[in-house]
SEVEXTOR-702190 format. One record per residue (C-alpha): residue in one letter; chain; x, y, z. Coordinates in nm, 3 decimals. Layout:
<pts>
pt res->A	chain->A	c1->X	c2->Y	c3->Z
...
</pts>
This chain:
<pts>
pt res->X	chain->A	c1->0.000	c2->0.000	c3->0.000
pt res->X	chain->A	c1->0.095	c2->0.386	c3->-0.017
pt res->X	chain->A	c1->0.086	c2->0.427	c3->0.360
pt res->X	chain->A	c1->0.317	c2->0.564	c3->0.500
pt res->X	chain->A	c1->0.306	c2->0.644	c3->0.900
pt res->X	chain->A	c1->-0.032	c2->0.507	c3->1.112
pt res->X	chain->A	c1->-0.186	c2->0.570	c3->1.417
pt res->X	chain->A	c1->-0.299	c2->0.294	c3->1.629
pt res->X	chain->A	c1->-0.643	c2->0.417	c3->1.863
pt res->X	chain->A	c1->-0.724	c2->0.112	c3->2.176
pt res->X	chain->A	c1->-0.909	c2->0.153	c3->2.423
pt res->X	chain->A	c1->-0.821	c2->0.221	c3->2.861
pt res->X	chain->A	c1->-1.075	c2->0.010	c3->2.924
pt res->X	chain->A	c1->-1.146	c2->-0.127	c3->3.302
pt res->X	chain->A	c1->-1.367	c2->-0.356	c3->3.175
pt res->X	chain->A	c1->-1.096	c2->-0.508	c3->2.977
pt res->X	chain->A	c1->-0.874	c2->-0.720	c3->3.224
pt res->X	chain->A	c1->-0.544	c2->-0.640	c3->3.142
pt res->X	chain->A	c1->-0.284	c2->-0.911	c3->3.267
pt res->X	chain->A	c1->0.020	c2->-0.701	c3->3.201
pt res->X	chain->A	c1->0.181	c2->-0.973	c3->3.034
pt res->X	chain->A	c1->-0.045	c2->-1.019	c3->2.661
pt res->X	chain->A	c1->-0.206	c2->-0.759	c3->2.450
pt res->X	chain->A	c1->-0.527	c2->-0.819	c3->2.307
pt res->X	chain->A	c1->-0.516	c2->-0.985	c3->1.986
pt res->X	chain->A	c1->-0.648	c2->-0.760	c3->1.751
pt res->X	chain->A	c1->-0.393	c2->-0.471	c3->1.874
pt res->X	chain->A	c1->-0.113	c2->-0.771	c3->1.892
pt res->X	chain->A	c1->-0.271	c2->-0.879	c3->1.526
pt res->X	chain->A	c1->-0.210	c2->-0.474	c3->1.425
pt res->X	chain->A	c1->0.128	c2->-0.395	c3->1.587
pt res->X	chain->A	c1->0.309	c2->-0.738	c3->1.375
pt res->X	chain->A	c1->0.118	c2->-0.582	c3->1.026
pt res->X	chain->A	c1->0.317	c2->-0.266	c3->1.170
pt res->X	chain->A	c1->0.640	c2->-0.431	c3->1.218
pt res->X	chain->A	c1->0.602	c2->-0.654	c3->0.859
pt res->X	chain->A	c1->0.542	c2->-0.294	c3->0.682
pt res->X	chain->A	c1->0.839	c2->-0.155	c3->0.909
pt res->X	chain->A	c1->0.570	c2->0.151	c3->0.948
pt res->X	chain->A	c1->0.632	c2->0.461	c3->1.186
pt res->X	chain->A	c1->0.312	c2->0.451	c3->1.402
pt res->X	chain->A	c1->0.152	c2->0.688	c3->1.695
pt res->X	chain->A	c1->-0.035	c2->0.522	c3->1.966
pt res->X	chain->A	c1->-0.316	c2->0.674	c3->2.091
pt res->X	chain->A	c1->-0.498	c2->0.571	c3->2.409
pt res->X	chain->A	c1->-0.848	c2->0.655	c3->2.485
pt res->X	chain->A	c1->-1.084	c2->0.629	c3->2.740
pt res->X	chain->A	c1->-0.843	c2->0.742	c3->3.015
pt res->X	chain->A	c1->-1.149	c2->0.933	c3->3.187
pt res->X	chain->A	c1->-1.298	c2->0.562	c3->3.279
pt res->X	chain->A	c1->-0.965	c2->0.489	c3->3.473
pt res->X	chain->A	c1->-0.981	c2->0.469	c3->3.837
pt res->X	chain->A	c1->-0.606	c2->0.460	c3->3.903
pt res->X	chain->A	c1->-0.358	c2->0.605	c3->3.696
pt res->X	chain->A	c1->-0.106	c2->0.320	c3->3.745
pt res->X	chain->A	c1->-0.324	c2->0.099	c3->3.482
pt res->X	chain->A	c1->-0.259	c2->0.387	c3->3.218
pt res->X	chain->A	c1->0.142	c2->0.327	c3->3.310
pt res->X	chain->A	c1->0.064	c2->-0.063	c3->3.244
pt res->X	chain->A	c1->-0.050	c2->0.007	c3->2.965
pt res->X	chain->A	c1->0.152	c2->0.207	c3->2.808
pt res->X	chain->A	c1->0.419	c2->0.018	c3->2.913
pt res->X	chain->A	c1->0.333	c2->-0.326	c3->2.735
pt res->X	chain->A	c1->0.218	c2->-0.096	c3->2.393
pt res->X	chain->A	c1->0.580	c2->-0.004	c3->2.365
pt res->X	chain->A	c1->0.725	c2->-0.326	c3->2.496
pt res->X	chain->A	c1->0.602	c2->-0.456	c3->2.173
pt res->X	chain->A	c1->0.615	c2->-0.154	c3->1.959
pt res->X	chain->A	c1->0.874	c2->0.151	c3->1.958
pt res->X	chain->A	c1->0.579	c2->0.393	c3->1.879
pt res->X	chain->A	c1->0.660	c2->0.764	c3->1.753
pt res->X	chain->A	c1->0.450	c2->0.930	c3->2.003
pt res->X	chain->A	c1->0.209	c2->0.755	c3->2.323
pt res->X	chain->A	c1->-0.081	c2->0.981	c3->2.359
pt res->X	chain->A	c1->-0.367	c2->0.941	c3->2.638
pt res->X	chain->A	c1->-0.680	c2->1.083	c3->2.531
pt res->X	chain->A	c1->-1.054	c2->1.108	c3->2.636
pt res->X	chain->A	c1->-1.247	c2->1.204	c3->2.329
pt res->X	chain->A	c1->-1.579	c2->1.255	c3->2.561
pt res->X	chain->A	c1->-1.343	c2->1.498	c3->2.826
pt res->X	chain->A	c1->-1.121	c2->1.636	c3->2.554
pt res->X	chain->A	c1->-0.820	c2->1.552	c3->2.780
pt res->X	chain->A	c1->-0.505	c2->1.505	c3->2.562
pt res->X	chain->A	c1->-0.655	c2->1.577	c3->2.214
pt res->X	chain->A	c1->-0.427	c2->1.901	c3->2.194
pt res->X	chain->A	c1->-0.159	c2->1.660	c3->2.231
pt res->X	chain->A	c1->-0.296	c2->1.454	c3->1.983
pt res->X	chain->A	c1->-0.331	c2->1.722	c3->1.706
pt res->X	chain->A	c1->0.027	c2->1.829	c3->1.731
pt res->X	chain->A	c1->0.163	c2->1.480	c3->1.708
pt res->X	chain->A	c1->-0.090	c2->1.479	c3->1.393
pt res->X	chain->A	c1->0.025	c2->1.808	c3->1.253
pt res->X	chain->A	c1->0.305	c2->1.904	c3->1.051
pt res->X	chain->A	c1->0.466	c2->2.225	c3->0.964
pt res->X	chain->A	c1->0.489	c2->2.360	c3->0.622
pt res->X	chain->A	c1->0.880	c2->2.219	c3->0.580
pt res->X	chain->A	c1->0.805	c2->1.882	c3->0.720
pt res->X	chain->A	c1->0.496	c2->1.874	c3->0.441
pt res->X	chain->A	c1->0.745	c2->1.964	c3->0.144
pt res->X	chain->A	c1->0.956	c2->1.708	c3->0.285
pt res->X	chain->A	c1->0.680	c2->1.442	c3->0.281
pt res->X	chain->A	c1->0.457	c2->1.551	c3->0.038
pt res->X	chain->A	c1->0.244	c2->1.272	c3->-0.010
pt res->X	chain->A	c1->0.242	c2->1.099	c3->0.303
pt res->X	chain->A	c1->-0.035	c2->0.923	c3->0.366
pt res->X	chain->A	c1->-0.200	c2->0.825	c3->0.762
pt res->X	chain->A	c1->-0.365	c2->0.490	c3->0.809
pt res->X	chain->A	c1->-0.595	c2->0.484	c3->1.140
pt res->X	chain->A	c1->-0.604	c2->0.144	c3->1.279
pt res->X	chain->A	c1->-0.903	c2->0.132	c3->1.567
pt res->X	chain->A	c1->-0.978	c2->-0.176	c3->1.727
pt res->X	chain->A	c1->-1.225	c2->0.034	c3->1.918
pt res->X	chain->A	c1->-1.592	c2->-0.104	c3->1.846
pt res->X	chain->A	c1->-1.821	c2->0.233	c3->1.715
</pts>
């Protein structure tokens, strides 16, 4: 494909049990496609607002880039609006980095359910 860079959108969820040790395997299913295409990739975590403790964000984040040396780990809650500034300038690009790129294109990878 002409893709170039992705960004990879799961889920803090607490109802998803996370044993610290195995990713889900759709995201583990997503992050070897990443590796095969050797594909720069952002992760982007949402549904931090339904987290009780921040220490399960830490997990997570920690065994997303113990199988994946992402670009960029953002938290986000798209309901709150917490960390979607963040988001937009990993996203964004200035005019030099465009000419540079020029036809990059993003591929959003969401294992979240709509």
């Amino acid at each position: 494909t002409d893709v170039d860079a992705a960004v990879l959108v799961v889920e803090a969820n607490p109802k998803f049990k996370f044993d610290g040790e195995s990713l889900p395997p759709a995201e583990a299913k997503l992050i070897e496609d990443l590796k095969r295409r050797k594909m720069k990739a952002v992760l982007v975590i949402n549904k931090i607002d339904l987290l009780e403790k921040k220490d399960e964000l830490f997990s997570l984040i920690m065994a997303y880039t113990k199988e994946f040396d992402f670009e960029a780990v953002v938290p986000v809650s798209a309901l709150t609006g917490d960390g979607m500034d963040q988001l937009m300038e990993e996203l964004m690009f200035t005019k030099d980095e465009l000419k540079k790129i020029k036809s990059m294109n993003m591929m959003f990878l969401n294992t979240q359910k709509p």
